[in-house]
Jmol script that loads the backbone (N, CA, C; Angstrom):
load data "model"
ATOM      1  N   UNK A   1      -0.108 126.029  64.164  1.00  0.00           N
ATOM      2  CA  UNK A   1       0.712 125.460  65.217  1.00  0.00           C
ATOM      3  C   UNK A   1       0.594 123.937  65.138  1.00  0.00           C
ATOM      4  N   UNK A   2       1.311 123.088  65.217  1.00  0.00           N
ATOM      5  CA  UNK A   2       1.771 122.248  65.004  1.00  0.00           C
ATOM      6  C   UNK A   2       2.493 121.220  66.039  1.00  0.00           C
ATOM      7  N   UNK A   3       1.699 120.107  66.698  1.00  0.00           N
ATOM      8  CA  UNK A   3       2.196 119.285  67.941  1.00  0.00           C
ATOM      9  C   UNK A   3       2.280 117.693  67.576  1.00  0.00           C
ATOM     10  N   UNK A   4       2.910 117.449  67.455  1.00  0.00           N
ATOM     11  CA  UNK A   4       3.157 116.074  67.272  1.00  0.00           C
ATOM     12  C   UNK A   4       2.649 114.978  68.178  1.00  0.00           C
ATOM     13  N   UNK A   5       2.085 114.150  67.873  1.00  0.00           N
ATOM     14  CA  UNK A   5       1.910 113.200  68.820  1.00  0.00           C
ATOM     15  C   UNK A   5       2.283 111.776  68.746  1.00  0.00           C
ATOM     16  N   UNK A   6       3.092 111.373  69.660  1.00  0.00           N
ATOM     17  CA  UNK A   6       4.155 109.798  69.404  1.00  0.00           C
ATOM     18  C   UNK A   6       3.882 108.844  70.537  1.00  0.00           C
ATOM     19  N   UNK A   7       3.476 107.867  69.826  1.00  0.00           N
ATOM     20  CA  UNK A   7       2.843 106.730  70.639  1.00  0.00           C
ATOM     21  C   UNK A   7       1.958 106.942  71.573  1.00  0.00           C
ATOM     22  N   UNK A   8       0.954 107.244  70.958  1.00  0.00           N
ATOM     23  CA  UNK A   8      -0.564 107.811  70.801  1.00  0.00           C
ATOM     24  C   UNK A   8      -0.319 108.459  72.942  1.00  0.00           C
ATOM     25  N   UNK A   9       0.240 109.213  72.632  1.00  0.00           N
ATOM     26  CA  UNK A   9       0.984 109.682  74.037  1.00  0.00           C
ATOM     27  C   UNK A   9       0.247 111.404  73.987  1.00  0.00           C
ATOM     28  N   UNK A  10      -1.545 111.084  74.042  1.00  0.00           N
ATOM     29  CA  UNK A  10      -1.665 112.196  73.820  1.00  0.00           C
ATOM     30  C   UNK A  10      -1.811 113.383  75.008  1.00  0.00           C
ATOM     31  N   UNK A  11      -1.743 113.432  76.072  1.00  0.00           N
ATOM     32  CA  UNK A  11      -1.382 113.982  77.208  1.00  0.00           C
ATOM     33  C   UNK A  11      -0.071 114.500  77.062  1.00  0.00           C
ATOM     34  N   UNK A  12       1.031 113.757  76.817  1.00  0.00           N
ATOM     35  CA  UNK A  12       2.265 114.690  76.211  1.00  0.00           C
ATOM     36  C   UNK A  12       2.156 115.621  75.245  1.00  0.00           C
ATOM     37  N   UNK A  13       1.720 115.256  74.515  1.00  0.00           N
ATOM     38  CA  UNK A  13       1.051 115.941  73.177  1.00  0.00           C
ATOM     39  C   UNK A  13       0.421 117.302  73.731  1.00  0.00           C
ATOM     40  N   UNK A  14      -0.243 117.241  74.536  1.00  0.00           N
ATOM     41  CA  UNK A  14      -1.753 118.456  75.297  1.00  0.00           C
ATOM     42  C   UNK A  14      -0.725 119.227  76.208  1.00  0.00           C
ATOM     43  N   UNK A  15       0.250 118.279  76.642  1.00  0.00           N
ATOM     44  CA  UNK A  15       1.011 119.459  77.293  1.00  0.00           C
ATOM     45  C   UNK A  15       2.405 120.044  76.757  1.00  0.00           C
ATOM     46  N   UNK A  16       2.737 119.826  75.585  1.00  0.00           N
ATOM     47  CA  UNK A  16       3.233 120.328  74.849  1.00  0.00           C
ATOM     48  C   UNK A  16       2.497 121.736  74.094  1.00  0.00           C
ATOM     49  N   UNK A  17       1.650 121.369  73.860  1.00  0.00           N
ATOM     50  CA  UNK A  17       0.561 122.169  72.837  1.00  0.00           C
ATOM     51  C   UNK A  17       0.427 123.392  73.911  1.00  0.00           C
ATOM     52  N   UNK A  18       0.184 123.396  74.837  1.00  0.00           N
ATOM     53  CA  UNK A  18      -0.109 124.388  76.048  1.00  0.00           C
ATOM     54  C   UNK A  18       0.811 125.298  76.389  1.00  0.00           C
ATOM     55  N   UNK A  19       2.309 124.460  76.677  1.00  0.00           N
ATOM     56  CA  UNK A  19       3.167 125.325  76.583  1.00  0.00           C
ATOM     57  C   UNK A  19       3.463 126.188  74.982  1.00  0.00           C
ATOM     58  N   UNK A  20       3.053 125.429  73.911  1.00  0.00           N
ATOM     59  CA  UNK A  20       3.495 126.192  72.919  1.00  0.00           C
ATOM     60  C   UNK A  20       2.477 127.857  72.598  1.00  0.00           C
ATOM     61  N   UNK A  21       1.371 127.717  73.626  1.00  0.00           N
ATOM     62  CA  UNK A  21       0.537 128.290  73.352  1.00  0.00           C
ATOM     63  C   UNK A  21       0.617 129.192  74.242  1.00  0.00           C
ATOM     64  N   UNK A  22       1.278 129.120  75.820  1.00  0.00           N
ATOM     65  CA  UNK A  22       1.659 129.821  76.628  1.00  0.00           C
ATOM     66  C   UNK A  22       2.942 130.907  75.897  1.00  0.00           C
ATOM     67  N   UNK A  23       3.981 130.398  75.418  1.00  0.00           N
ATOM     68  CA  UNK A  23       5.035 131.060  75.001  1.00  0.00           C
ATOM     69  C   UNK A  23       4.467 131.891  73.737  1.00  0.00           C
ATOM     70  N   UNK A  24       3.098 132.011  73.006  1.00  0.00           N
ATOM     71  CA  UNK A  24       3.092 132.830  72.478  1.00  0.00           C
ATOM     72  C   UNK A  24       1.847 133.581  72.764  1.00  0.00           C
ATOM     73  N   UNK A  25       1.474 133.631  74.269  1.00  0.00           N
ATOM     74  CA  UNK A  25       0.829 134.935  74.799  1.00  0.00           C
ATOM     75  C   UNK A  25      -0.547 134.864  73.710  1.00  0.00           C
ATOM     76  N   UNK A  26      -1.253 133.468  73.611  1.00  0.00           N
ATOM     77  CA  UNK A  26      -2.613 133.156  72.941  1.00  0.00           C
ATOM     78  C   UNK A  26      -3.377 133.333  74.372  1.00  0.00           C
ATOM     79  N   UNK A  27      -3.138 132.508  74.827  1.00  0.00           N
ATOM     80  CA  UNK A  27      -4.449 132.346  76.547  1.00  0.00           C
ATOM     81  C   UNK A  27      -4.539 134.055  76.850  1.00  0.00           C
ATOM     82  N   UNK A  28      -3.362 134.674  77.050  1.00  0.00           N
ATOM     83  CA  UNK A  28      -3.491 136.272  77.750  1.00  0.00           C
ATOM     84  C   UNK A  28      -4.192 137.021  76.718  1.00  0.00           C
ATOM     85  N   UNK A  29      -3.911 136.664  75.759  1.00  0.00           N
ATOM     86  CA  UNK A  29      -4.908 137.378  74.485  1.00  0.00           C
ATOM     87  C   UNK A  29      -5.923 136.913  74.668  1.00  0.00           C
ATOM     88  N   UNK A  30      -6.861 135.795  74.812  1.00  0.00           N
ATOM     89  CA  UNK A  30      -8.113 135.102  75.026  1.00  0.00           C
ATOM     90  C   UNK A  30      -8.720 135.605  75.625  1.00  0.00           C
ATOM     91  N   UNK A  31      -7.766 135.893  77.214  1.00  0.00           N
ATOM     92  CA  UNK A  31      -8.776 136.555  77.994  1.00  0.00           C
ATOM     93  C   UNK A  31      -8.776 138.030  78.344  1.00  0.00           C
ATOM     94  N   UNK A  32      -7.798 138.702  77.182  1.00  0.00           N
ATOM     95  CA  UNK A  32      -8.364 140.005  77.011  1.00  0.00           C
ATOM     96  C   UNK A  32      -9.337 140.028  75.944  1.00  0.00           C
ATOM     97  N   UNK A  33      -9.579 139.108  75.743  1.00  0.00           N
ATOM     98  CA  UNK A  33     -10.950 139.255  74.371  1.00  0.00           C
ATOM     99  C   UNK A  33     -12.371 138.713  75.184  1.00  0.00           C
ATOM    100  N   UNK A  34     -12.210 138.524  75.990  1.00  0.00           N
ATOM    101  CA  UNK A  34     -13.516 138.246  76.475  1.00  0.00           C
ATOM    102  C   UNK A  34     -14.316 138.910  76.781  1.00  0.00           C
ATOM    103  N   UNK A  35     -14.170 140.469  77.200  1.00  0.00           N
ATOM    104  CA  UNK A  35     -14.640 141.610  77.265  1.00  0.00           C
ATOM    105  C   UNK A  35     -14.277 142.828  76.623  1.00  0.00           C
ATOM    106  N   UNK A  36     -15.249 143.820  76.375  1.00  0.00           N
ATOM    107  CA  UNK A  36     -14.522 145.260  76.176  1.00  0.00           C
ATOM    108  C   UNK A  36     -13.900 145.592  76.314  1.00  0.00           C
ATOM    109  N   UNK A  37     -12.668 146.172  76.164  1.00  0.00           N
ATOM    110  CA  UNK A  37     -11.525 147.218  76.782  1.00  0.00           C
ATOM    111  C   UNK A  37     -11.689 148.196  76.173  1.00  0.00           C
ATOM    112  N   UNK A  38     -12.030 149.374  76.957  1.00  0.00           N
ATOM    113  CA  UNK A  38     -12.299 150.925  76.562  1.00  0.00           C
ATOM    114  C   UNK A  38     -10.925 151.199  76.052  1.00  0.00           C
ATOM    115  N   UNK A  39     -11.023 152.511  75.428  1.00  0.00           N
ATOM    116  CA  UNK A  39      -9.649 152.793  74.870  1.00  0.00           C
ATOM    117  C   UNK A  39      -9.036 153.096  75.641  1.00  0.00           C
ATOM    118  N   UNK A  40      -9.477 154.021  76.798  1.00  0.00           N
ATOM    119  CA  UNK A  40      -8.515 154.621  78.008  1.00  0.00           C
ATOM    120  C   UNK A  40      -8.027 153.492  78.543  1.00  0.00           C
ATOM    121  N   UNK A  41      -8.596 152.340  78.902  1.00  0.00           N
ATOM    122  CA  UNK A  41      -7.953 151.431  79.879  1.00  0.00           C
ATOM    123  C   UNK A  41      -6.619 150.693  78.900  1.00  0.00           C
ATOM    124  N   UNK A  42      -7.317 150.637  77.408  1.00  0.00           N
ATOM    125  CA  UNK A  42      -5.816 150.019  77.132  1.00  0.00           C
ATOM    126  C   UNK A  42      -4.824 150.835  77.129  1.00  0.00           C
ATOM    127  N   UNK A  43      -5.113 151.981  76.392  1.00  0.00           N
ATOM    128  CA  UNK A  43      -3.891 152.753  76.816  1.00  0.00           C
ATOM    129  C   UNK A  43      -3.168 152.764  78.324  1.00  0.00           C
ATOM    130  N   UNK A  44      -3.844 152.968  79.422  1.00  0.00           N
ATOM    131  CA  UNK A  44      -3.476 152.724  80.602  1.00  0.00           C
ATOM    132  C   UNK A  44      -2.503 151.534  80.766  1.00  0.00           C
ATOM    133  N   UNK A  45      -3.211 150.300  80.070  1.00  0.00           N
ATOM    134  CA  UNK A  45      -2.298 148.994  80.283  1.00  0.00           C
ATOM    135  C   UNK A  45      -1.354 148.810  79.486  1.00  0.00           C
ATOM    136  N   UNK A  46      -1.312 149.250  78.420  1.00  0.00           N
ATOM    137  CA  UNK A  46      -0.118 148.990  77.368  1.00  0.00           C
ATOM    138  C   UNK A  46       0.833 150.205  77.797  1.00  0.00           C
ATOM    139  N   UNK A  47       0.645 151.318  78.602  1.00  0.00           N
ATOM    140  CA  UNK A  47       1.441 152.215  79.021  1.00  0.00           C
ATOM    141  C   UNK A  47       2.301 151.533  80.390  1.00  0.00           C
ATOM    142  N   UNK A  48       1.432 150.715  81.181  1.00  0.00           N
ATOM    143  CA  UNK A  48       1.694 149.920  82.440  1.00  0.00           C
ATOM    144  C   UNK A  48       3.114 148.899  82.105  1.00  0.00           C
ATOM    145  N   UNK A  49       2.473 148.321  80.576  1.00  0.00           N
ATOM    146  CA  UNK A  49       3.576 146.937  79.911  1.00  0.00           C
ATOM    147  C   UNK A  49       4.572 147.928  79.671  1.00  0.00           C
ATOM    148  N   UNK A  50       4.486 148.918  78.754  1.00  0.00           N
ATOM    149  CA  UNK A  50       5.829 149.718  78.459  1.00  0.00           C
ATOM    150  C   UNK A  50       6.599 150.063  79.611  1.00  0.00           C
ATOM    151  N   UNK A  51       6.195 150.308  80.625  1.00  0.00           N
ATOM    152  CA  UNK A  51       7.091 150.956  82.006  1.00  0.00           C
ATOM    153  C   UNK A  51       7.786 149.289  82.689  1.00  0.00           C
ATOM    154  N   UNK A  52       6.848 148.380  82.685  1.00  0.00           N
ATOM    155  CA  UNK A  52       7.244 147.095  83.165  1.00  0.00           C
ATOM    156  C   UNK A  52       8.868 146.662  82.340  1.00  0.00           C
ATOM    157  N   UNK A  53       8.522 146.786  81.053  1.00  0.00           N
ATOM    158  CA  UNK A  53       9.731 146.155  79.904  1.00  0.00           C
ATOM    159  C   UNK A  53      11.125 147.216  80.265  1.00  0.00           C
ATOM    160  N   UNK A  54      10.750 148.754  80.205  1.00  0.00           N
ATOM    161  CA  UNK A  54      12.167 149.338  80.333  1.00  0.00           C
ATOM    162  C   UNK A  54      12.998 149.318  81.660  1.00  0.00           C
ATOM    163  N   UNK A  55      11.729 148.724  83.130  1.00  0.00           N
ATOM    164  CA  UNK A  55      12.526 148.745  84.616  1.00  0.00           C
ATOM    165  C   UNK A  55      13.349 147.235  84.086  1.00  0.00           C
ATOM    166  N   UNK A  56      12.803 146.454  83.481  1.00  0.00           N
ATOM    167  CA  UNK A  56      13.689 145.063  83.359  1.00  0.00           C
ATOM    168  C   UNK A  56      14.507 145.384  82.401  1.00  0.00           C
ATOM    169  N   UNK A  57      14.564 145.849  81.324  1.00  0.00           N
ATOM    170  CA  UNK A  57      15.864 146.273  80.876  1.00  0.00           C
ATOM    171  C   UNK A  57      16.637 146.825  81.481  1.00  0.00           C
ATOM    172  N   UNK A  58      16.406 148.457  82.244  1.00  0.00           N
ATOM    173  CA  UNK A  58      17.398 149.096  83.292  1.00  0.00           C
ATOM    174  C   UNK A  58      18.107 148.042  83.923  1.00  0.00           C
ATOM    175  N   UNK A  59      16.912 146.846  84.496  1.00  0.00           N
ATOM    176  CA  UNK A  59      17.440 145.693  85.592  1.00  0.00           C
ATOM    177  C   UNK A  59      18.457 145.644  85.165  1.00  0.00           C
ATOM    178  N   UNK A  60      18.058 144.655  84.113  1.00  0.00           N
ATOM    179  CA  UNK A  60      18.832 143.864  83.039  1.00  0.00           C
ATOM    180  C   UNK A  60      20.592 144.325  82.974  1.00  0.00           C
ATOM    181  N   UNK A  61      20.782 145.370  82.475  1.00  0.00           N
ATOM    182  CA  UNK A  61      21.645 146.469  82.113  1.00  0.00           C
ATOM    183  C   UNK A  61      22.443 146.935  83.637  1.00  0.00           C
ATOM    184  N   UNK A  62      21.557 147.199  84.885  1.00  0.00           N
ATOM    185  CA  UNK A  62      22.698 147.504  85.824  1.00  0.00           C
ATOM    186  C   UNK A  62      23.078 146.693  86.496  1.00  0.00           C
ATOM    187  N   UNK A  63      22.133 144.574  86.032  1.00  0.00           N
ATOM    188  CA  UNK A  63      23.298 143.671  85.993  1.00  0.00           C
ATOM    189  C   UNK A  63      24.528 143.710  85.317  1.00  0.00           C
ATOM    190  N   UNK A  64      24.414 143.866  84.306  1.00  0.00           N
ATOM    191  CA  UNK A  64      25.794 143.596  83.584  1.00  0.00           C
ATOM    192  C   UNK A  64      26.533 144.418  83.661  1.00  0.00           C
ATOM    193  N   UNK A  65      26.035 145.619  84.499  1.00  0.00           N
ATOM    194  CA  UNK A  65      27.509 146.664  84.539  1.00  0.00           C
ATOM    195  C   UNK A  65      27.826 146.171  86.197  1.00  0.00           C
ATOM    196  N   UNK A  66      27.299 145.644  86.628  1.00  0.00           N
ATOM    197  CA  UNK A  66      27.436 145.433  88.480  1.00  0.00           C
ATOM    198  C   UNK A  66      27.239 146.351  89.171  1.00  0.00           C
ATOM    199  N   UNK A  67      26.640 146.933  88.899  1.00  0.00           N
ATOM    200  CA  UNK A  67      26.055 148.194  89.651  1.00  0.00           C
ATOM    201  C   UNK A  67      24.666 147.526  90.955  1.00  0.00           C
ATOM    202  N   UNK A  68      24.128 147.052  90.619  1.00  0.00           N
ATOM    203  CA  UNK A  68      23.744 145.856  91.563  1.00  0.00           C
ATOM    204  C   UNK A  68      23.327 144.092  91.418  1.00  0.00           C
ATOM    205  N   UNK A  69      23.527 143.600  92.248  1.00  0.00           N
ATOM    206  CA  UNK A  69      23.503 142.144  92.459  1.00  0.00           C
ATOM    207  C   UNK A  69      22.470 141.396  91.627  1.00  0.00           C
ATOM    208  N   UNK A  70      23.352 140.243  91.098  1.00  0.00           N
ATOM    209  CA  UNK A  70      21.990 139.913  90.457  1.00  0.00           C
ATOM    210  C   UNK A  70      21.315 138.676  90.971  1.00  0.00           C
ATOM    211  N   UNK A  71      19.816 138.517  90.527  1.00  0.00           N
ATOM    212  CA  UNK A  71      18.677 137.773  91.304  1.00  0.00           C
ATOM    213  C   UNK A  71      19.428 136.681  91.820  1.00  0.00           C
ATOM    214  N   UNK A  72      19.414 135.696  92.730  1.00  0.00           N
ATOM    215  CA  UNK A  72      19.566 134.317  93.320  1.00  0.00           C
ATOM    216  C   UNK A  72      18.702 133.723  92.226  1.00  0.00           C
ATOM    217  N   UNK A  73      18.921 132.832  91.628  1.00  0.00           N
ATOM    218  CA  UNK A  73      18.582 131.422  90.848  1.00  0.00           C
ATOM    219  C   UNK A  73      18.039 130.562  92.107  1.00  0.00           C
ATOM    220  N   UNK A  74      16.714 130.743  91.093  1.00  0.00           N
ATOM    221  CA  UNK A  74      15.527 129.022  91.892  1.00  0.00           C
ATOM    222  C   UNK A  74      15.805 128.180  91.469  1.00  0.00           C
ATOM    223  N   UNK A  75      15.995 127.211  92.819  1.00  0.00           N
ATOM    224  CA  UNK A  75      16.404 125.918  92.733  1.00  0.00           C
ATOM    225  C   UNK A  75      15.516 125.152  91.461  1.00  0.00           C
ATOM    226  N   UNK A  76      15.965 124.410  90.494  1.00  0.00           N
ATOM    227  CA  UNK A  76      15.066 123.732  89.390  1.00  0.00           C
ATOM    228  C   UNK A  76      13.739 122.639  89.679  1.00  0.00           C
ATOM    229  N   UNK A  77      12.947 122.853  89.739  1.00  0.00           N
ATOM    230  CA  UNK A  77      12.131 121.919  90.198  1.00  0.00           C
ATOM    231  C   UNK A  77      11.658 120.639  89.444  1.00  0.00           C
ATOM    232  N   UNK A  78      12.205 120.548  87.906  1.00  0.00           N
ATOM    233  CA  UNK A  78      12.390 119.577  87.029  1.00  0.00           C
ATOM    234  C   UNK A  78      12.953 118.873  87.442  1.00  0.00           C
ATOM    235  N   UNK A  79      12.642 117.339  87.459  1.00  0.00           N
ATOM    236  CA  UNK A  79      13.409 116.358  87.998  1.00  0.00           C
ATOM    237  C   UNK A  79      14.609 115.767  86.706  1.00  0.00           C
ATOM    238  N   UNK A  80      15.452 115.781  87.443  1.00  0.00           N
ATOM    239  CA  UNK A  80      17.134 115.319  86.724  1.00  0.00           C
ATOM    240  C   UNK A  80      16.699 114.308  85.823  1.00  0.00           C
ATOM    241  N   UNK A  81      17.214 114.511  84.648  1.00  0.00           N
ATOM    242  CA  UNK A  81      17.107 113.026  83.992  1.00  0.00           C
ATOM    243  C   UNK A  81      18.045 112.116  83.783  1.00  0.00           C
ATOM    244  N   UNK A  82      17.358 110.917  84.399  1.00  0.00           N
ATOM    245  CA  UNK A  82      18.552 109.474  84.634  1.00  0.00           C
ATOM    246  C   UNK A  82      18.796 108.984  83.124  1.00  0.00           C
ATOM    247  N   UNK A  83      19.944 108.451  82.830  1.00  0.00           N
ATOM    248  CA  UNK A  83      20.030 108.033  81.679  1.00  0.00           C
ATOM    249  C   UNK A  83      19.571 106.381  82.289  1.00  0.00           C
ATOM    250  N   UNK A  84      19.550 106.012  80.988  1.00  0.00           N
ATOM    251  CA  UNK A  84      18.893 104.680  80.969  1.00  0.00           C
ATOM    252  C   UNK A  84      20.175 103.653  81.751  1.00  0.00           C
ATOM    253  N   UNK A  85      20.129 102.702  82.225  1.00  0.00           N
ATOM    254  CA  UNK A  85      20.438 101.879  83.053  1.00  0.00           C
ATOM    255  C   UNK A  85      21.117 100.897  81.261  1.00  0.00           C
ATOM    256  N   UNK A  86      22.694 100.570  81.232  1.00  0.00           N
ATOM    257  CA  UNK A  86      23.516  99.194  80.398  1.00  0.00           C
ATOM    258  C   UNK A  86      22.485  98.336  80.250  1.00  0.00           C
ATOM    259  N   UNK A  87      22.448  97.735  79.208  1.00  0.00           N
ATOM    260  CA  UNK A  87      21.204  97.172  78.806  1.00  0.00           C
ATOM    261  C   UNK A  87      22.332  95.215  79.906  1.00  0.00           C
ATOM    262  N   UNK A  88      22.007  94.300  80.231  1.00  0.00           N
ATOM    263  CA  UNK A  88      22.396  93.564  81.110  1.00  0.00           C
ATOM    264  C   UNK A  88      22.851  92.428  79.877  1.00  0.00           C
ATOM    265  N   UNK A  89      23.922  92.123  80.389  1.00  0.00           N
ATOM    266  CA  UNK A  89      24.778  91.461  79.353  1.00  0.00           C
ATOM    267  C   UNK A  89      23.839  90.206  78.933  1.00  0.00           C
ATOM    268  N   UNK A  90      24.294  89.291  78.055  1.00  0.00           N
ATOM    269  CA  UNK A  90      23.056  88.155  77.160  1.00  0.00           C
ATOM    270  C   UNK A  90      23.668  86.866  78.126  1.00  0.00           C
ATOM    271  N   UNK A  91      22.702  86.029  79.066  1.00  0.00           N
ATOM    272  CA  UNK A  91      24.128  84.727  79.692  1.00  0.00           C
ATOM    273  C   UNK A  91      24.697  83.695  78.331  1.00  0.00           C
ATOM    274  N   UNK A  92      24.900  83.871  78.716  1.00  0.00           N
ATOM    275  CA  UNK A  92      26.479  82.340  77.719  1.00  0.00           C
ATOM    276  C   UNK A  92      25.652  81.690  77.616  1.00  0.00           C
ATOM    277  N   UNK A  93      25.689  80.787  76.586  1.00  0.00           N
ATOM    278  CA  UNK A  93      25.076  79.594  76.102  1.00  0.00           C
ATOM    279  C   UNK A  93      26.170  78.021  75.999  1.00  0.00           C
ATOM    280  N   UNK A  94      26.893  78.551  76.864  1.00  0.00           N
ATOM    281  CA  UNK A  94      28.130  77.175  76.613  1.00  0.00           C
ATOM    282  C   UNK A  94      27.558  76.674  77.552  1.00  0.00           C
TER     283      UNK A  94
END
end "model"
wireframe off; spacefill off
backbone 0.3
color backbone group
């Protein structure tokens, strides 16, 4: 994995790296490795994830037929980005 870091901006960098590490389900793996998991319990939990994935597909699916409503959208809590401000004209030299 691979994070770039630009103008020694390394806090951007750390939180880049975090999310890249979040989106591939490393931390949730971490801390299922920190202990035992009997076989029954994983089975239990990976049976738990399988039932979780097909109700959100069903979801998923009796959105797009409209069979019922779909979720309300959260307001974005990312702040808008301003474009930069006309750089201010050069004064005359006459």
């Amino acid at each position: 994995m691979h994070v770039l870091v630009r103008d020694n901006n390394v806090d951007q960098a750390l939180k880049v790296l975090k999310r890249k590490m979040q989106r591939e389900g490393i931390f949730r793996e971490m801390r299922s490795r920190r202990a035992y998991e009997k076989p029954s319990e994983r089975r239990n939990r990976e049976e738990g994830e399988a039932i979780r994935r097909a109700r959100k597909l069903a979801r998923k699916q009796a959105v797009r037929e409209g069979l019922i409503a779909a979720p309300k959208k959260k307001p974005s809590t990312r702040p808008a980005f301003a474009r930069p401000a006309a750089p201010a004209p050069a004064p005359s030299s006459e």
